[in-house]
Backbone as JSON Lines, residues from 0, in Angstrom:
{"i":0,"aa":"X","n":[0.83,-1.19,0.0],"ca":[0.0,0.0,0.0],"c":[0.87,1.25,0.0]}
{"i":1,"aa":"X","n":[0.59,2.29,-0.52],"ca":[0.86,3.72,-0.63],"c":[0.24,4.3,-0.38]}
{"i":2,"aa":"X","n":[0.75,5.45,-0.17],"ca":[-0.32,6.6,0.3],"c":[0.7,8.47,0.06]}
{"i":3,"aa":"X","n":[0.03,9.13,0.14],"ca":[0.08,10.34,-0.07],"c":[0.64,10.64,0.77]}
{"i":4,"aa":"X","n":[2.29,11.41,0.77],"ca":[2.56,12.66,1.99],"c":[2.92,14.26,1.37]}
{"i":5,"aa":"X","n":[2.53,15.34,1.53],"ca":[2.56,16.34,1.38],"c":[3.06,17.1,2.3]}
{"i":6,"aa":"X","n":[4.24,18.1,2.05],"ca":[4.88,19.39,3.21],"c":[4.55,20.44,2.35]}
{"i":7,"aa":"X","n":[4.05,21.25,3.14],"ca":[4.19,22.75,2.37],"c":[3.39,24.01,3.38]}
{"i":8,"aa":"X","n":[3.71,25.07,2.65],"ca":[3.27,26.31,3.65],"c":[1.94,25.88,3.68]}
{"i":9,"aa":"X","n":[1.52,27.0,4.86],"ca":[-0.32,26.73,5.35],"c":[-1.21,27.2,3.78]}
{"i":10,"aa":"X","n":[-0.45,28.58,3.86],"ca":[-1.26,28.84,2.84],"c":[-2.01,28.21,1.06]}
{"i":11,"aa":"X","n":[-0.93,26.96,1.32],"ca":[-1.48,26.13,0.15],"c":[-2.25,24.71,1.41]}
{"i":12,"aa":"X","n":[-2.26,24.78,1.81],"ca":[-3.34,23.84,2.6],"c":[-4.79,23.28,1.79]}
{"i":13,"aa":"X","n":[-5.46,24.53,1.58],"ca":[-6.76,24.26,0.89],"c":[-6.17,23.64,0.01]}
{"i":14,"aa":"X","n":[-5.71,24.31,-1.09],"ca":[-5.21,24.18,-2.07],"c":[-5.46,22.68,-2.53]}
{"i":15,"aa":"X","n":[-4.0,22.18,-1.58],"ca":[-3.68,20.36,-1.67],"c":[-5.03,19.98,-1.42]}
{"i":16,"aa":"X","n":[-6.09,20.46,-0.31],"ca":[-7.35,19.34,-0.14],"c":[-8.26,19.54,-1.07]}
{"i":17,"aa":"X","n":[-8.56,20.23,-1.88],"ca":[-9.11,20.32,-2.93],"c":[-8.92,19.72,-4.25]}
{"i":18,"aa":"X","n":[-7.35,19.79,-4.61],"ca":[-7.21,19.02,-5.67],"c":[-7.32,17.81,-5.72]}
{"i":19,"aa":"X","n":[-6.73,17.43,-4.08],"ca":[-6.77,15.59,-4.13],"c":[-8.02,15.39,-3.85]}
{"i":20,"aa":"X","n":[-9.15,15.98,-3.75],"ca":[-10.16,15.53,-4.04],"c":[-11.17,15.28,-4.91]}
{"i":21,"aa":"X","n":[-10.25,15.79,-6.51],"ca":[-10.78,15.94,-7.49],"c":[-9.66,14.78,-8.39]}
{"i":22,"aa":"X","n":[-8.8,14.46,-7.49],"ca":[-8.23,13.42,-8.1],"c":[-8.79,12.08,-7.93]}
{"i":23,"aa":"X","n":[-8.15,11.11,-8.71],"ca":[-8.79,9.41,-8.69],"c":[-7.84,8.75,-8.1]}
{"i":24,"aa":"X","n":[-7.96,8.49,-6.94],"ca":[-7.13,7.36,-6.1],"c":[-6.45,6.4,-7.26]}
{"i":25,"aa":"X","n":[-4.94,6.35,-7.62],"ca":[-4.44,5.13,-8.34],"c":[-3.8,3.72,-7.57]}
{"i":26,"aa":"X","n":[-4.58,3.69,-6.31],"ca":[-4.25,2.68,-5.64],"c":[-5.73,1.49,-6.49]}
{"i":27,"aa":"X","n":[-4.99,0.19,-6.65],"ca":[-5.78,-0.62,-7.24],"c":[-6.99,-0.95,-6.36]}
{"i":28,"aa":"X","n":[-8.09,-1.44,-6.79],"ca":[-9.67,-1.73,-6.34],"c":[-10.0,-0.38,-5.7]}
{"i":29,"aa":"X","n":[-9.66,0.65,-5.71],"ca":[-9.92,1.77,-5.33],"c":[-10.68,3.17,-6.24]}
{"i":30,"aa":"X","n":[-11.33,2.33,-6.95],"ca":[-11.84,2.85,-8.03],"c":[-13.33,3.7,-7.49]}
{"i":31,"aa":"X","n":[-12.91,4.62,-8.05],"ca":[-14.39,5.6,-8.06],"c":[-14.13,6.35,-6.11]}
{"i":32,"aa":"X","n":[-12.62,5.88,-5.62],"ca":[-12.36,6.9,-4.79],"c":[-11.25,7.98,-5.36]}
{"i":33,"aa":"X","n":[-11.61,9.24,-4.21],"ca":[-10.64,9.93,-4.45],"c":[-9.07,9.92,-4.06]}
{"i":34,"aa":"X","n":[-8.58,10.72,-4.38],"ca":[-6.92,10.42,-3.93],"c":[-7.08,10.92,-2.3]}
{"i":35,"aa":"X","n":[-7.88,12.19,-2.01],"ca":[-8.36,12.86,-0.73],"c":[-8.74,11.41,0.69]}
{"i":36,"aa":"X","n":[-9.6,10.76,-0.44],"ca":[-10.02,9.61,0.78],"c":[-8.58,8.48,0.81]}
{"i":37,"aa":"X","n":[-8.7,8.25,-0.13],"ca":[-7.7,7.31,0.41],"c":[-6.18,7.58,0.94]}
{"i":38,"aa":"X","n":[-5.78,8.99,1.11],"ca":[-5.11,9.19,1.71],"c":[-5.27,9.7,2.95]}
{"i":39,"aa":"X","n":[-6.91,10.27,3.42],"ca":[-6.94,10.11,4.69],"c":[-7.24,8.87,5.06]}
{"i":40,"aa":"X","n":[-7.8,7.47,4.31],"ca":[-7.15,6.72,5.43],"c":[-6.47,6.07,6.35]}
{"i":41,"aa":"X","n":[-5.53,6.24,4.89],"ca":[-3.97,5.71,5.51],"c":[-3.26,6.37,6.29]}
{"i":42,"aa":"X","n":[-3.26,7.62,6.37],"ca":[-3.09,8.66,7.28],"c":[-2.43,8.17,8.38]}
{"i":43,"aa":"X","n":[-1.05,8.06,8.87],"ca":[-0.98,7.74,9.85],"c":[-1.45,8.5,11.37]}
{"i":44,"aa":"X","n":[-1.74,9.81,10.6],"ca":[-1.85,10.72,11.55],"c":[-3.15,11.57,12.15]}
{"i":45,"aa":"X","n":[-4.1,10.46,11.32],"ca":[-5.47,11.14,10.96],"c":[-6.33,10.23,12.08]}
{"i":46,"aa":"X","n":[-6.62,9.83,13.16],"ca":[-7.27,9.1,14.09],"c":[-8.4,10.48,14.87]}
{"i":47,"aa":"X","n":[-7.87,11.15,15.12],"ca":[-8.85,12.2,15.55],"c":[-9.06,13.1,14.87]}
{"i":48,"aa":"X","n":[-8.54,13.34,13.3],"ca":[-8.55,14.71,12.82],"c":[-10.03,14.61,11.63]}
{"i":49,"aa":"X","n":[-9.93,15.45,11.27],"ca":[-11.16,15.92,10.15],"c":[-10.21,15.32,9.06]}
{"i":50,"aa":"X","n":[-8.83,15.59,8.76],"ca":[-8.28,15.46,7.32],"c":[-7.16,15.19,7.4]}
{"i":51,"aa":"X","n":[-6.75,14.69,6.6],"ca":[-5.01,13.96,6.52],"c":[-4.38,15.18,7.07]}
{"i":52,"aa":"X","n":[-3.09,14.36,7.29],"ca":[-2.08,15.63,8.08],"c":[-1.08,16.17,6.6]}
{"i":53,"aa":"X","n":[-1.02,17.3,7.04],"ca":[-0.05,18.16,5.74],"c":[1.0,18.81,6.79]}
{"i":54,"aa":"X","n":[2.6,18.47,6.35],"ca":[3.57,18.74,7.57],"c":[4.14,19.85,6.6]}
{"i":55,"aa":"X","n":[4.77,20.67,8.21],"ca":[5.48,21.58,7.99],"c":[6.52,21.48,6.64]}
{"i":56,"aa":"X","n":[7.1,22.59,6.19],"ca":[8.53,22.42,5.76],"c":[9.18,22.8,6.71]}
{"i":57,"aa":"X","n":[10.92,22.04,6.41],"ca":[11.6,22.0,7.44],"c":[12.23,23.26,6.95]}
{"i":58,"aa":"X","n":[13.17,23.53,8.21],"ca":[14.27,24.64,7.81],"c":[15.66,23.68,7.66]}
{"i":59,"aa":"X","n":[16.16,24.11,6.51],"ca":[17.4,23.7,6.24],"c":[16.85,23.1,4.9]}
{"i":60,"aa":"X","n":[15.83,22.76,4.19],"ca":[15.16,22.05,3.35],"c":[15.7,23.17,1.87]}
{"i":61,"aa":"X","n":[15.44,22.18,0.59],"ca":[15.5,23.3,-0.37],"c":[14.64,24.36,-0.73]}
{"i":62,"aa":"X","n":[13.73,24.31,0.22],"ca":[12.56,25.16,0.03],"c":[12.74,26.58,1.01]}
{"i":63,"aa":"X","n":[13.84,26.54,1.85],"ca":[14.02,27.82,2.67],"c":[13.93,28.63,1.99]}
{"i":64,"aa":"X","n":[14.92,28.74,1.29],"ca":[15.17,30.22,0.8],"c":[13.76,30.83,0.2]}
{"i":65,"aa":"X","n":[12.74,29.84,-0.66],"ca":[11.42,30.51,-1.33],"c":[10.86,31.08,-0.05]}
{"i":66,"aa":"X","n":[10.44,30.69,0.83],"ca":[9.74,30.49,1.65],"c":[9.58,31.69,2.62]}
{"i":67,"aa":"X","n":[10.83,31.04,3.44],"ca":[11.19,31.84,5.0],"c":[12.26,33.17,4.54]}
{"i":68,"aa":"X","n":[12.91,33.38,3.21],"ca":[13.69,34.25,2.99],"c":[12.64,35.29,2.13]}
{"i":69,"aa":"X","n":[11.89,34.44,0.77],"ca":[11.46,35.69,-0.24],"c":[9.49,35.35,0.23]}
{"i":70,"aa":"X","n":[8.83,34.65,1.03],"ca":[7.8,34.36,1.42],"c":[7.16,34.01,0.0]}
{"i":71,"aa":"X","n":[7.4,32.93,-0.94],"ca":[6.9,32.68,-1.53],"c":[6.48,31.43,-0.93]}
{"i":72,"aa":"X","n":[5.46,30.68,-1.26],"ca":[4.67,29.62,-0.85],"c":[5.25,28.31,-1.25]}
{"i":73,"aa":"X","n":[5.96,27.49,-1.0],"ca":[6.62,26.63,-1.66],"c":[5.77,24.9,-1.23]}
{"i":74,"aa":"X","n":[6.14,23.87,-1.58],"ca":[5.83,22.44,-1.23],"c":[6.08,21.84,-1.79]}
{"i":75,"aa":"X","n":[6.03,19.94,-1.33],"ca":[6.33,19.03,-2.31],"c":[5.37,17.92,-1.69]}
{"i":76,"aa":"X","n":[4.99,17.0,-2.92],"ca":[4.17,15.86,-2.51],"c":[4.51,14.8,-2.82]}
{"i":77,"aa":"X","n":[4.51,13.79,-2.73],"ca":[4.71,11.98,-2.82],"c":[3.94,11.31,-2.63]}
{"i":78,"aa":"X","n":[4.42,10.07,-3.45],"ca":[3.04,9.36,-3.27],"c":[4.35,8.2,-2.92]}
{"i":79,"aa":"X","n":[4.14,7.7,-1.32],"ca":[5.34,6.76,-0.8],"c":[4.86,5.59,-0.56]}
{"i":80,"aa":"X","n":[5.46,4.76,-0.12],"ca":[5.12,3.02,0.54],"c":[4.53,4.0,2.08]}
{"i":81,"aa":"X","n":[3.52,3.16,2.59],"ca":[3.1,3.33,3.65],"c":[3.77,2.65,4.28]}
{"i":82,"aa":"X","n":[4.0,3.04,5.86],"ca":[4.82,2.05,6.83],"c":[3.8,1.57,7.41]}
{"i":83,"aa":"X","n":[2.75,2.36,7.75],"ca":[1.55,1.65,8.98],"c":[0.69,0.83,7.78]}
{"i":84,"aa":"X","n":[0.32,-0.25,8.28],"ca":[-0.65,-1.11,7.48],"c":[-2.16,-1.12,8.06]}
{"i":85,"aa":"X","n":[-3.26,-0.41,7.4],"ca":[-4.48,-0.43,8.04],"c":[-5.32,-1.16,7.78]}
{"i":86,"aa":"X","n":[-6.43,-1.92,7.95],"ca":[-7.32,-2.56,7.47],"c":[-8.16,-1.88,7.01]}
{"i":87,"aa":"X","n":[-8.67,-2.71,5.35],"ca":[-9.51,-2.06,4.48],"c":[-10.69,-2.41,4.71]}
């Protein structure tokens, strides 16, 4: 299984939950979900929340300088091996 991780400023927050919800989950038998759901379920981090977790960027990352130096909005997303295994 895979699943979705995303870092980026707040201000693209909506942003990411909107599109992946207009996306099509390409995890197999997962058809006619979105990329939004099936990455909150795998979520390792999503047990009490409304919506998958979207993490900070770090400092020291290649994204400082956009960011924390010229305040441009920067991020990056993946689509990784999940470590936690959940039942479907």
């Amino acid at each position: 299984m895979y699943t979705l991780r995303v870092d980026c400023t707040p201000s693209l927050h909506t942003l990411v939950y909107d599109l992946t919800k207009q996306i099509a989950s390409p995890e197999e038998g997962e058809e006619g979900v979105s990329l939004y759901e099936s990455w909150h379920k795998r979520d390792n981090w999503t047990d009490n929340r409304d919506a998958p977790r979207i993490s900070k960027l770090g400092s020291g990352s290649d994204f400082e300088a956009y960011f924390i130096r010229l305040g441009i909005a920067a991020g990056r997303a993946r689509y990784t091996k999940n470590k936690v295994r959940h039942a479907d």
